[in-house]
C-alpha positions as CSV (number, residue, x, y, z in Angstrom):
1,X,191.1,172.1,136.6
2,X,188.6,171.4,133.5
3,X,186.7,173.7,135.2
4,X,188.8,176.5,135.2
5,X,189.8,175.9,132.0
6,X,186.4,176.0,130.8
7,X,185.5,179.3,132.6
8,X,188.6,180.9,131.0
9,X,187.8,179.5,127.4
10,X,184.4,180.6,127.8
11,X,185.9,184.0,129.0
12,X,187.9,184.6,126.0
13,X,184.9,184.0,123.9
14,X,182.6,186.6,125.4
15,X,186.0,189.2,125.2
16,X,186.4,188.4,121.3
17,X,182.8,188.6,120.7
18,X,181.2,191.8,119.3
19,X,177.7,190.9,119.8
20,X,175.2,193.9,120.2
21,X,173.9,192.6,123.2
22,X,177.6,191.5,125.0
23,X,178.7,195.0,124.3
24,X,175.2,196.9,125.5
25,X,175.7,194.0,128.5
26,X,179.3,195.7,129.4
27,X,178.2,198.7,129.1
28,X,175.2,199.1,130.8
29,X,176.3,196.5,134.0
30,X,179.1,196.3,136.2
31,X,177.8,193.8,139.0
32,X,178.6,191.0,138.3
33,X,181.2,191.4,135.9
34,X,180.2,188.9,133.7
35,X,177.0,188.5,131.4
36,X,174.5,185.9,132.4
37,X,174.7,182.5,131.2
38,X,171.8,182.9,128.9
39,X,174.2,185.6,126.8
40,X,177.4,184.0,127.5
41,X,176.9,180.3,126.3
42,X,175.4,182.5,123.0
43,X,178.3,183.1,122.1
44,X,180.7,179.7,123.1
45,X,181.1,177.6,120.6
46,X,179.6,174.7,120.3
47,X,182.5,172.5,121.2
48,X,182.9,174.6,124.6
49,X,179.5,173.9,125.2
50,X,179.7,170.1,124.6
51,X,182.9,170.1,127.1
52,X,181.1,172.1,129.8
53,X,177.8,170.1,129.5
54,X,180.0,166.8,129.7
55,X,181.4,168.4,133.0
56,X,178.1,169.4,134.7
57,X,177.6,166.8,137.5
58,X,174.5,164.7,137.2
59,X,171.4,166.3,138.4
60,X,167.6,167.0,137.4
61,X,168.3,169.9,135.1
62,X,170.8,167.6,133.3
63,X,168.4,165.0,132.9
64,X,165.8,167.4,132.3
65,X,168.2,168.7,129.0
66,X,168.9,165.4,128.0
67,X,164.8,164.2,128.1
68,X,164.0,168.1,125.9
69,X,165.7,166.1,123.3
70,X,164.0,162.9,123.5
71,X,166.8,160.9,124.8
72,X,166.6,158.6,128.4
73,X,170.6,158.7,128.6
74,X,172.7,161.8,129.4
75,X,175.5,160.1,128.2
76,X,174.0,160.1,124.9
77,X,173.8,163.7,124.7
78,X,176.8,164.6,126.0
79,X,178.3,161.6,122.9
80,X,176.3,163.6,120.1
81,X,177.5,167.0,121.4
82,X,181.3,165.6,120.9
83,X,180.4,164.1,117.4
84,X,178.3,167.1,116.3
85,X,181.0,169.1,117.0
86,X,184.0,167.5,115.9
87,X,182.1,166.8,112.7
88,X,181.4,170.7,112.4
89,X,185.2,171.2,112.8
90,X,186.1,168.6,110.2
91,X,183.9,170.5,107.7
92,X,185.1,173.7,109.0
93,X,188.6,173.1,107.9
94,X,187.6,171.5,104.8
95,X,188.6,168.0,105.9
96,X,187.4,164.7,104.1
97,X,184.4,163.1,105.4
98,X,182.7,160.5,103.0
99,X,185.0,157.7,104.2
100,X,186.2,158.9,107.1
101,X,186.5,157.2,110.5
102,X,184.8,159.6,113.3
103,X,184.3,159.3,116.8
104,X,181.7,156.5,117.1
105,X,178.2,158.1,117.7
106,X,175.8,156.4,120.2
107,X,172.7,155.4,119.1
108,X,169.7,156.0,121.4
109,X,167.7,153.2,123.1
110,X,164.2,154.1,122.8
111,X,164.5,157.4,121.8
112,X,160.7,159.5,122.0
113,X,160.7,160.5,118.6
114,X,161.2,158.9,115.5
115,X,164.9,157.7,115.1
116,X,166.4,154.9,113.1
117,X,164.5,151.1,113.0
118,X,167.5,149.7,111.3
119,X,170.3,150.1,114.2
120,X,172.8,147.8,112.2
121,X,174.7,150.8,111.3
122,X,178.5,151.8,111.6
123,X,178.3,154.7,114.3
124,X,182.0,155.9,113.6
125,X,180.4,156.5,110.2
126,X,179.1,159.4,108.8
127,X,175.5,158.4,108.4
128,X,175.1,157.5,112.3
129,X,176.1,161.1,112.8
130,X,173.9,162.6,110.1
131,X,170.9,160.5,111.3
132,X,171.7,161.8,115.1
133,X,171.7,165.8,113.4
134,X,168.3,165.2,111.8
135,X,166.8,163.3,114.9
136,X,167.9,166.5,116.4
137,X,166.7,169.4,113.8
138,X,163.2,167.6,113.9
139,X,163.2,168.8,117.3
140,X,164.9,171.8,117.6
141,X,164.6,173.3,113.6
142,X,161.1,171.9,112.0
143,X,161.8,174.1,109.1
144,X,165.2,172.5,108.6
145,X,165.7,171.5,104.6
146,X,168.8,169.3,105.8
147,X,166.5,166.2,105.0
148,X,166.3,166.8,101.5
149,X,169.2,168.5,100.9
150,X,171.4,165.8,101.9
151,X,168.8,163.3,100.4
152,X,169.3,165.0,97.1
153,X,173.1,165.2,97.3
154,X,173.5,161.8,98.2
155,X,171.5,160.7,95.1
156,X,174.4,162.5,92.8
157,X,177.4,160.3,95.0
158,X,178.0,156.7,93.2
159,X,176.9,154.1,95.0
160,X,180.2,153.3,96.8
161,X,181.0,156.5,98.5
162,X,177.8,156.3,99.5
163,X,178.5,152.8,100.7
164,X,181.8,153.9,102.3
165,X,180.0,156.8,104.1
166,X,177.9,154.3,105.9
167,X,174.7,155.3,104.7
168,X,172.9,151.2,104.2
169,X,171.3,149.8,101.7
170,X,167.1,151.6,101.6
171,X,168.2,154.0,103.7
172,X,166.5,157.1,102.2
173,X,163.2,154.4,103.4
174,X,163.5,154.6,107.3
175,X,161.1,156.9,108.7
176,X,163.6,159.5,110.1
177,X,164.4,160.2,106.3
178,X,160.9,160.2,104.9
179,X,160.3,163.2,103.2
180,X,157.2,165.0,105.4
């Protein structure tokens, strides 16, 4: 049924897109009906792409995903996918987040890059999630300016919201926040 469901979310997001290469895709092909996966999952969001990932059975190209980002535990990845993108939806709608409770974020076990020493955080805080983007950007975006954008914004917040957001004491001194 989630399956389905998926399929037909997904469906609807290729019909509403007007993506140059979605519209050259319908014009130009008839068989199959339906843009590869490459183009389709372009233009899911990322919240239909957390669900469907969470759904794929356990198998090598799963694992294989889920190792691409460092990680040993698919379940792990599938965790961040959900926080990532119920975090993006908070923001999205111009929801509070410096003391909010969010879904608690799992913190890897021996990740392969550089991640948090200090694992004595709350993970249904918003630093846990924010460490777990930037463990991510390093990989994915190593022009990202997250790092010291969000270092310089948290330098403006008093001490408490900070405190309340979860963010620990020497924070900006962990190696995952070291500016490079």
């Amino acid at each position: 049924m989630r399956y389905a469901n998926h399929l037909d979310s997904l469906q609807k997001e290729i019909e509403r897109s007007n993506e140059t290469f979605i519209a050259h895709y319908k014009a130009t092909y008839n068989n199959p009906s339906e843009p590869p996966s490459w183009m389709s999952l372009e233009v899911s969001s990322f919240g239909l792409l957390s669900k469907i990932f969470h759904n794929l059975k356990k198998c090598p190209e799963k694992m294989e995903v889920t190792r691409h980002f460092g990680l040993k535990d698919v379940s792990v990845l599938e965790n961040w996918m959900l926080c990532f993108s119920t975090l993006r939806n908070i923001c999205a709608h111009h929801g509070r987040v410096w003391n909010r409770r969010l879904t608690p974020i799992k913190l890897p076990t021996h990740p392969t890059h550089t991640f948090l020493s200090n694992k004595s955080v709350y993970t249904n805080k918003l630093y846990a999630t924010l460490s777990c983007i930037e463990y991510t950007l390093n990989l994915i975006s190593s022009g990202s300016t997250f790092k010291s954008r969000l270092t310089d914004l948290i330098r403006t917040c008093p001490l408490a919201q900070a405190k309340e957001m979860g963010f620990p004491e020497n924070w900006s001194e962990e190696e995952l926040w070291k500016p490079k």
